[in-house]
N, C-alpha and C positions, 0 to 999 in steps of 0.2 A: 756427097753433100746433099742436105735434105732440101725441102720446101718449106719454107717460111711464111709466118703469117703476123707475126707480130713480137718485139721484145721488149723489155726495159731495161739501161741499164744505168746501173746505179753507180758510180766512185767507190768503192772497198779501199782497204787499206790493203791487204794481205795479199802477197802474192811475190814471185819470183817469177825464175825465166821458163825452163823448160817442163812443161807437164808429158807429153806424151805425143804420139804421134796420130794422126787421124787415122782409123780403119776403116773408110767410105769405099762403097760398091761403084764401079764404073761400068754403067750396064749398056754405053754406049758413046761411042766418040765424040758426041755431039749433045751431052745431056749435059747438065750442070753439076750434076757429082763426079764429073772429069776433075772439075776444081781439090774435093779432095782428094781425088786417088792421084796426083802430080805431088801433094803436101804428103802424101805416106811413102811415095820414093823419097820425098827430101829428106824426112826426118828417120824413116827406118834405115837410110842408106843405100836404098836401092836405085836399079838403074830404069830408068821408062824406057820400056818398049812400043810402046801405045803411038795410037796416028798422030798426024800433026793435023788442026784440022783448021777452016775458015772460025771458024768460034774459038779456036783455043791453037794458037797460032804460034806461041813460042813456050810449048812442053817438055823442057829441054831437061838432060839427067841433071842432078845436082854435085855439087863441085865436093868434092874431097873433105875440105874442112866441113863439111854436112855432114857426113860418111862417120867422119872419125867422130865426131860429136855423140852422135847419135850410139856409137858402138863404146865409146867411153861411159854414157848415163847407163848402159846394160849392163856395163860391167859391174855397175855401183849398185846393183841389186843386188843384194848376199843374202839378206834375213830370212826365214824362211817360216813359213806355216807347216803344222803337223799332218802327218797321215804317211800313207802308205801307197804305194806304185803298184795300181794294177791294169792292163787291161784288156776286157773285154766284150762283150755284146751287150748291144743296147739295154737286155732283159736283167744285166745283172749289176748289182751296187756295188759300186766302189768308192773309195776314199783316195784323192791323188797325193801328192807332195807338191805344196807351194812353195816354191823356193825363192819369194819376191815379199820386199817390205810392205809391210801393210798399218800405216798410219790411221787409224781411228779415229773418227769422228763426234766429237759430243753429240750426245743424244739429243735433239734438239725442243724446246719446251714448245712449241707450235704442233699444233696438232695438225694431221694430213703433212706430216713432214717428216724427213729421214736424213742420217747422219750420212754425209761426202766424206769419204775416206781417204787415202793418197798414200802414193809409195816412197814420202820419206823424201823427195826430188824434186817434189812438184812436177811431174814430170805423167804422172795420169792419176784421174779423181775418178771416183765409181762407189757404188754403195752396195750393199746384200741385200740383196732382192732374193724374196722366197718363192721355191716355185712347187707346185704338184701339191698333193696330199699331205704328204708329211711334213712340208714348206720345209726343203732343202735348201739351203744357202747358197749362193751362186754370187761371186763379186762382179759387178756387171759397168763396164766402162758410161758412165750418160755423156750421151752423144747425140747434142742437138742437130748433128750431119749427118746425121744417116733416119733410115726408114723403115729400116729392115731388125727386128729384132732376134739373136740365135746366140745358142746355148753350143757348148763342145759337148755332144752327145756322149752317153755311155760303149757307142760300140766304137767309136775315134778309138784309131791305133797310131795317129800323128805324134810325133813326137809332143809338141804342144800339149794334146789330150792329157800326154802322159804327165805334163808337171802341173796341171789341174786341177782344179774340180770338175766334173760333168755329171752331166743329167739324163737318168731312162727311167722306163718303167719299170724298172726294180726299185724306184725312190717314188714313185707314187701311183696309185692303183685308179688315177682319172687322167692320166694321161693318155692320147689320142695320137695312135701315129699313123701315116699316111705313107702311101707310095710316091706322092707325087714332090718331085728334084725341086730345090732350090741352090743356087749357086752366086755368089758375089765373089767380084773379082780386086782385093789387094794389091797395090803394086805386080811382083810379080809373084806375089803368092794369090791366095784363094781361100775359100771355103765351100764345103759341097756337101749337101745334107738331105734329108727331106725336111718335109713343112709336119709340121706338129700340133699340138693343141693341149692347153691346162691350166691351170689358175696360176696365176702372177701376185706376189704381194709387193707392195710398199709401202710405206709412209703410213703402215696400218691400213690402208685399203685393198683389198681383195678381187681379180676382175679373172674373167677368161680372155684368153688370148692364144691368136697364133703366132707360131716361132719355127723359126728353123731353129733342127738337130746337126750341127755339123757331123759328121763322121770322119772328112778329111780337112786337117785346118793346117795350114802353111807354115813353116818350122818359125818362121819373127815371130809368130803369138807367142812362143816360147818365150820370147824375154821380159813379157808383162804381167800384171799381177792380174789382170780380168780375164775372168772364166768368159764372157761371151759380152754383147755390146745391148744393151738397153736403149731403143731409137727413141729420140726426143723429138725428129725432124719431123718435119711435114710430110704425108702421105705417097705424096707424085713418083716417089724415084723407086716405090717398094718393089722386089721381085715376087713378093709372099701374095699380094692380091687378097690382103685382107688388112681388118683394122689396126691401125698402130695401139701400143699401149695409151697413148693421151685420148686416141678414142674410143677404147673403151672405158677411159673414164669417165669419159663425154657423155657414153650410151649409158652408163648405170648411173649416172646422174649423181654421182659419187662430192662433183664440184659446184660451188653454188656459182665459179663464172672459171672460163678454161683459158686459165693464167698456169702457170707454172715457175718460181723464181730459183735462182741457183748462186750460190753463194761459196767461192774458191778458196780456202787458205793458204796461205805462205808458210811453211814449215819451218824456215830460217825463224819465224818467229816465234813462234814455239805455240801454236795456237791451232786447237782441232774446230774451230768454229763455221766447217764448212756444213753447207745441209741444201737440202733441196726442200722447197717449199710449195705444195698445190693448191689450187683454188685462191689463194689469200697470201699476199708478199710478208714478208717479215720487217716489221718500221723499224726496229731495231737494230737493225744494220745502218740507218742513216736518218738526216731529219729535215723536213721541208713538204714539197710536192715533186710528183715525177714530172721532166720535158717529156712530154710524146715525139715519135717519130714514126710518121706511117714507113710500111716497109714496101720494098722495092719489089712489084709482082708478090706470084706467092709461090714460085720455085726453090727458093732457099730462104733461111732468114738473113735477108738483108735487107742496108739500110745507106742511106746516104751520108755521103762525109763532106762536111765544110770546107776541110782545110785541117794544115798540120801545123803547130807549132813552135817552134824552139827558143826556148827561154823568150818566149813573148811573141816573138818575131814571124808572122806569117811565113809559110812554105810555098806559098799562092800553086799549092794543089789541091784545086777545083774540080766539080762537075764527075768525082767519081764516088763509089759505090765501095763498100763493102760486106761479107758473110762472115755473119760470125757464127762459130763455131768452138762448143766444147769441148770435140774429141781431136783437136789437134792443137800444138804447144808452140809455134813461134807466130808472129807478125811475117805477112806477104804482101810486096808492093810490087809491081814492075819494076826493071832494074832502072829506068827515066828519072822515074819517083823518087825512088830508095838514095839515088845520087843527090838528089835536089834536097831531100832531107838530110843525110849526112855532111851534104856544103854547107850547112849550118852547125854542125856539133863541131867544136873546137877540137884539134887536135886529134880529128877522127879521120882516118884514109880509108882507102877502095885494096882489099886484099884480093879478090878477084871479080868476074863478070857478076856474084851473087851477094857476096857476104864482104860485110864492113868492119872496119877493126874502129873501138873507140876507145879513149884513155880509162883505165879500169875504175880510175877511182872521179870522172866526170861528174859535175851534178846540173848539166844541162837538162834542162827540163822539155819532156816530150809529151805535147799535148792535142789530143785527137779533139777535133773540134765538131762537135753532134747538133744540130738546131740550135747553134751558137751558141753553145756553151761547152769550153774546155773540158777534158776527161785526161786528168795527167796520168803517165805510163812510167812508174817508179823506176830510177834507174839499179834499181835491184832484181827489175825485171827484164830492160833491155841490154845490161850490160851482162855478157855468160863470162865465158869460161877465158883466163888468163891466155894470151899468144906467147908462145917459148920467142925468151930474149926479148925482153924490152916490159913495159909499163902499159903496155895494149890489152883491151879484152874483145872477145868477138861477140857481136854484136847479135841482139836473137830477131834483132828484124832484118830480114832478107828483099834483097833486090830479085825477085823471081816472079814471073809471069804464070798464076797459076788455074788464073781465068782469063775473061776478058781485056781488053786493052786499060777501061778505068775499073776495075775489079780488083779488090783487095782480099786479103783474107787474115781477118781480126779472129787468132787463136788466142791462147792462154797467159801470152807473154801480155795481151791487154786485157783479160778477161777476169785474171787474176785481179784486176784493181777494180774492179766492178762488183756491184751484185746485178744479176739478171733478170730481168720478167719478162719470161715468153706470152706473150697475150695472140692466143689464137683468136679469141671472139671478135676482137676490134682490128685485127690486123695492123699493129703498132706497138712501137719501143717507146721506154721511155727510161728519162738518166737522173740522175741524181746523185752528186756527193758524197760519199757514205760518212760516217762519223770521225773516224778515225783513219788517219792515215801514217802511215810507220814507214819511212822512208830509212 
């Protein structure tokens, strides 16, 4: 989980449950990107090994029906991208075999902007970011939690490498490689590389930047479509000890103010209108003005929550906080919380210490409430996957403690009904409506 300094968000229409799981560095027991690397054992399946500490106090492995979830959306990956399986050293080009759906995104008519693409699931969003000389293609997860930006290098002999894309200086003749180790820690996998250096494009803008090269990446990257993770977050958690992409943007003065918005689609609805926006929001997703919300410190993007609603009716859970976060796919409440809200959906019981089962076809309405004003979370978003025998669906917001005691963590399950404006200059969010909404 990154550092935070400001967002907006806006009401969308578009959106379902599961996007992806977070790939956030835990570079220490006691830092605030513990928050997501607890969310990438829940939703990769994995088990936490990691401390238990006075900050993050109930890290606990995630329950079975997480497990299996999570290993069901993998399987639902079949499509594949072209190329050929090879590998080896950094110095020489290769072409991988993507074997993961890759939903395209409309090209978008705002300029300083780039199409969000997604695998078909809702399940992870990322766009083609060019990088080196010859601006090689790399599908790069955006991920406003993390800090750290790295590529699956060319000389990776990970399994992962191998169903890829990756990046060396055989793809471009101004890339800069160095000796010196970078390493982020996944669940219970990893990444280990060196630090590197080369031109990055996006949204039509051009910058240099540094990046890890992974060489060894963790066999889960295997089951996703992004070649390496594009850091959205704020600077504080980086192990690289150099500027994020947003500040190089900063530095080449590329943006006339350092906003950045992000806009998710719902693929159930048949609509590639996802895109990412710099400098200048997109109106066109909604109509009004934005609520501001200053945000909480500038350790992660976070922000303060009102209160929860169900079909009108206060939750009267107060006085807490939550990070939101791109690169990870369900809603995280404490399990206190998560009870206190499910007492209110009709016909919805306790499946175990985490996870909530609710009637599949409910149309209780769930509403996060931001500087007091409602943000509804479509229940084609909170309602997943069918429970064998009976009329139940499991539920994609979880009763899990993955930060602090009033710390939440707003992934894609509410993200998706949003448009985003990360506002680094003013250190503040703001929300709004968006136009349409397709429940």
């Amino acid at each position: 989980m990154g550092r935070l300094q400001g967002i907006a968000l806006l009401l969308c229409v578009l959106f379902s449950v599961d996007a992806f799981f977070i790939y956030e560095p835990s570079h220490s027991p006691v830092e605030q990107s513990q928050v997501a690397t607890i969310a990438d054992y829940v939703l990769e399946g994995l088990t936490y090994n990691g401390p238990n500490t006075n900050q993050n106090p109930l890290l606990v492995p995630p329950t079975m029906a997480i497990k299996k979830r999570a290993v069901m959306r993998r399987r639902k990956m079949v499509e594949s991208r072209d190329g050929n399986i090879k590998v080896s050293n950094i110095g020489t080009k290769v072409r991988r075999t993507n074997n993961y759906p890759i939903v395209t995104g409309s090209t978008p008519t705002q300029t300083q902007s780039a199409a969000v693409d997604e695998d078909a699931l809702d399940f992870s969003y990322f766009s083609a970011v060019k990088f080196g000389s010859s601006g090689e293609t790399l599908y790069m997860l955006l991920d406003t939690g993390s800090s750290d930006t790295w590529v699956m290098g060319s000389d990776c002999k990970s399994t992962a490498c191998g169903t890829h894309n990756t990046f060396g200086d055989a793809n471009s003749n101004t890339l800069k490689i160095t000796t010196t180790k970078f390493s982020d820690a996944y669940g219970t996998g990893n990444v280990t590389g060196v630090i590197v250096s080369d031109s990055v494009e996006l949204a039509g803008m051009k910058v240099p930047l540094t990046f890890g090269s992974g060489s060894e990446v963790s066999d889960h990257f295997d089951h996703y479509p992004m070649d390496g993770i594009l850091a959205l977050g704020p600077p504080g958690d980086s192990t690289l000890n150099a500027p994020t992409f947003l500040q190089a943007l900063s530095s080449a003065k590329l943006l006339p103010v350092n906003i950045f918005g992000i806009k998710l689609q719902r693929h159930a609805d048949g609509t590639t209108d996802g895109e990412i926006n710099f400098g200048t929001i997109d109106t066109s997703k909604f109509t009004g003005e934005l609520t501001y919300l200053n945000t909480v410190g500038t350790q992660n993007w976070e922000i303060p929550v009102d209160d929860v609603l169900t079909s009108g009716v206060p939750c009267k859970l107060t006085g807490n906080t939550a990070i939101i976060d791109t690169g990870t796919s369900f809603l995280f409440m404490p399990p206190e919380h998560a009870k206190q809200l499910f007492a209110q959906v009709p016909g919805s019981m306790q499946a175990d210490s985490e996870t909530f089962h609710v009637p599949c076809h409910t149309t209780t309405s769930i509403q996060i409430v931001l500087a007091k004003v409602p943000f509804s979370i479509s229940p084609r978003d909170y309602i997943g996957d069918p429970v064998p025998g009976g009329q139940l669906c499991e539920s994609t917001i979880y009763g899990l403690q993955v930060a602090g005691a009033n710390q939440w963590l707003f992934g894609d399950v509410f993200l998706k009904n949003v448009y985003s404006v990360f506002d680094s200059d003013k250190g503040r969010i703001g929300n709004h409506m968006c136009l349409l909404d397709s429940w």
